[in-house]
C-alpha positions in Angstrom: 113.6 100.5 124.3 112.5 97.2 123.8 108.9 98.3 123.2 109.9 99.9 120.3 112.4 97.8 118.6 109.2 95.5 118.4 107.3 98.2 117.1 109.8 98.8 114.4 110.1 95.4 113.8 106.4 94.8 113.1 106.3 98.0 111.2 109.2 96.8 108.7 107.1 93.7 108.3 109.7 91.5 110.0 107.1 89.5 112.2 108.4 85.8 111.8 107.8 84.2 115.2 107.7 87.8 116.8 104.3 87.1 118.5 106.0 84.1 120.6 109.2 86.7 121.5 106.3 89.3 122.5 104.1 86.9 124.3 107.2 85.9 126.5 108.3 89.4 127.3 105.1 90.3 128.7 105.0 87.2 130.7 108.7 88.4 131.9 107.3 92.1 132.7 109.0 93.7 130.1 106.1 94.8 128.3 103.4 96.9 130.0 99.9 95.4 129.3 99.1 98.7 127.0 102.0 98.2 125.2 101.6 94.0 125.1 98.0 95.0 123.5 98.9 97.6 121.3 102.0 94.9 119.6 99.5 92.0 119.6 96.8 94.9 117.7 99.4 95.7 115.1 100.1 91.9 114.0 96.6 91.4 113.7 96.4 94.6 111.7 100.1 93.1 109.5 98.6 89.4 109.3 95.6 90.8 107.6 
């Protein structure tokens, strides 16, 4: 659930100070590592 409500966010371009929000849920366990790397890839791919 969480996994994708950051997907959706990132994909509707709402990615103000998301990567600090993701960065502490994968540090929490909330994220798998797949799905921590596959958030972090679509920033970079956003931010471009």
């Amino acid at each position: 659930m969480l996994y994708r409500t950051l997907k959706r966010m990132i994909e509707r371009g709402k990615t103000k100070d998301i990567e600090e929000k993701i960065d502490i849920f994968y540090a929490a366990n909330k994220l798998t590592e797949a799905e921590y790397m596959e958030l972090i890839g679509m920033l970079s791919v956003v931010s471009e």
